[in-house]
N, C-alpha and C positions, 0 to 999 in steps of 0.2 A: 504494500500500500504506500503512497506518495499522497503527501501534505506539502500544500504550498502553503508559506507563511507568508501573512501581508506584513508590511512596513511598520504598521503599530504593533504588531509582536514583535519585529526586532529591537523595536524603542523601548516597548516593555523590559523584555527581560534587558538591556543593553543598564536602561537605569534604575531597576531591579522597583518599577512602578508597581504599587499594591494596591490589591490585590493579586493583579494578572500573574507578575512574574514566577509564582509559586504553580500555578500550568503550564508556563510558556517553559520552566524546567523541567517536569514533568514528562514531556514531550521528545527532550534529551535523552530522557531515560530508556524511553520507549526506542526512539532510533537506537541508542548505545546497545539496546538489546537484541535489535534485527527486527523489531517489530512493524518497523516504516521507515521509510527516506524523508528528510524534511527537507525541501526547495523553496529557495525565493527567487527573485528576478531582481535582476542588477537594476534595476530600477529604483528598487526597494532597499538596495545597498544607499546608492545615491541621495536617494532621499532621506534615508535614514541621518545619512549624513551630515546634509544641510542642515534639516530639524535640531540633530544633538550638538553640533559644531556653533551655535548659536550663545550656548548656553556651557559649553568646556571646552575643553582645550582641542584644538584639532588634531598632535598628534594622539592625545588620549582616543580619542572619535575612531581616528584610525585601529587605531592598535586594538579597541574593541569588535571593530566591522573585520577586520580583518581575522581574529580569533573566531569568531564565528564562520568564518570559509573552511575551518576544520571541522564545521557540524551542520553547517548545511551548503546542500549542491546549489550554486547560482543556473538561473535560465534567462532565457531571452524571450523580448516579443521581438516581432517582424514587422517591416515595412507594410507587410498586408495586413496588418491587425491594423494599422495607424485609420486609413479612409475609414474601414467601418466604424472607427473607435470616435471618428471627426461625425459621421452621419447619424449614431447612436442618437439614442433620448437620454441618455445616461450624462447626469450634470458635472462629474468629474473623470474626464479622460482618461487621468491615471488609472482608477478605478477600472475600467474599460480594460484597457491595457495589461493589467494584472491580474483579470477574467481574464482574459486571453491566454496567459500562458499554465491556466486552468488545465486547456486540453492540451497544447506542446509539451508537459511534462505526465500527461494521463495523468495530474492528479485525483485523488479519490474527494480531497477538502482542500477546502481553502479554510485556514486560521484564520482570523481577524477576529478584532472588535467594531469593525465600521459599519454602523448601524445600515447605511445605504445598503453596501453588500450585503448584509445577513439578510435583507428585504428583496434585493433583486436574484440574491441566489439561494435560493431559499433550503435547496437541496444540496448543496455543494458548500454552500458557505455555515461556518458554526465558528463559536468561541473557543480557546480554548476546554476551557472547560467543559462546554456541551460535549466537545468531542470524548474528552476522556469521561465524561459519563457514558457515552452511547457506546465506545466501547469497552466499558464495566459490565452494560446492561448486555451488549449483543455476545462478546465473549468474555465477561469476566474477568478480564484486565484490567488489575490496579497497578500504578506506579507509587513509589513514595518520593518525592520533591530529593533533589539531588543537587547540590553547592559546585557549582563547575565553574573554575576561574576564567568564563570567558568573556566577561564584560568589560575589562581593559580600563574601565573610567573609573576610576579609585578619587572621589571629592575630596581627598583632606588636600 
C-alpha cells in the first residue's frame, strides 16, 4: 500500500505540531515495518519549505526536508496535470496538483488535514488519524508513536 502525504503532514511532524505529529509518526512506524510506502511530491518538499523557512533558520529547514528523503519517496506531477489543474473548479491548484500525483504513484490515501481535500476526495483522502483507525478497524493494526530524529529544526 502507498500513502501520499500532503505538505501539512510534512509541516506537522517537521514542527512536531499537536496534536497531528503523534500520527504523522505513527505512520513511520508503519513504513519502518513494511506495512506501506509513504510518498510526497517535490512540490510538497518546496512548499514545505517556504512555509517553515519563514519562521527558522533555513539551513535548519533544510536539514529537516532533507532527513525526511530517508523516509519518504518524493514524486512528480506533469506538464499534463498542469491544463486540467488550470481548467478545474478546484480553488487551489496546488491542491489539484497533489490529487494528481494520487494516481502516478497508485496511491491507496492521500494524508492531509486540508479540509478542501478530505471534501473533494472523499475516498482517497483521510487524516492521519482516520487512517490509522480504519486500519485498526479493517486489519487490526496498531502502531505505538515512535521518537525519530528527523525533524532537523531543534528551536533553542
Amino acid at each position: 500500500m502507498r500513502l501520499l502525504l500532503d505538505t501539512n503532514v510534512l509541516i506537522d511532524h517537521i514542527e512536531s505540531r499537536k496534536p497531528y505529529c503523534a500520527a504523522v509518526r505513527k505512520l513511520f512506524v508503519g513504513q519502518a515495518l513494511g506495512d506501506f510506502q509513504l510518498w510526497a511530491c517535490t512540490q510538497s518538499f518546496a512548499d514545505a519549505y517556504y512555509i517553515l523557512s519563514r519562521n527558522a533558520p533555513q539551513a535548519h529547514v533544510k536539514s529537516a526536508l532533507s532527513n525526511l528523503l530517508l523516509l519518504i519517496k518524493p514524486c512528480n506531477t506533469y506538464a499534463s496535470d498542469l491544463d486540467p489543474a488550470l481548467k478545474s473548479d478546484w480553488p487551489d491548484i496546488e491542491d489539484f496538483m497533489i490529487a494528481s500525483c494520487i494516481k502516478h504513484v497508485d496511491a491507496t490515501y492521500l494524508i492531509t488535514r486540508d479540509k478542501e481535500m478530505l471534501k473533494r476526495l472523499p475516498h482517497k483522502a483521510k487524516t492521519a488519524s482516520e487512517f490509522l483507525d480504519l486500519l485498526e478497524a479493517e486489519k487490526g493494526i496498531t502502531y505505538e508513536e515512535l521518537r525519530l530524529d528527523t525533524r532537523g529544526m531543534d528551536k533553542s
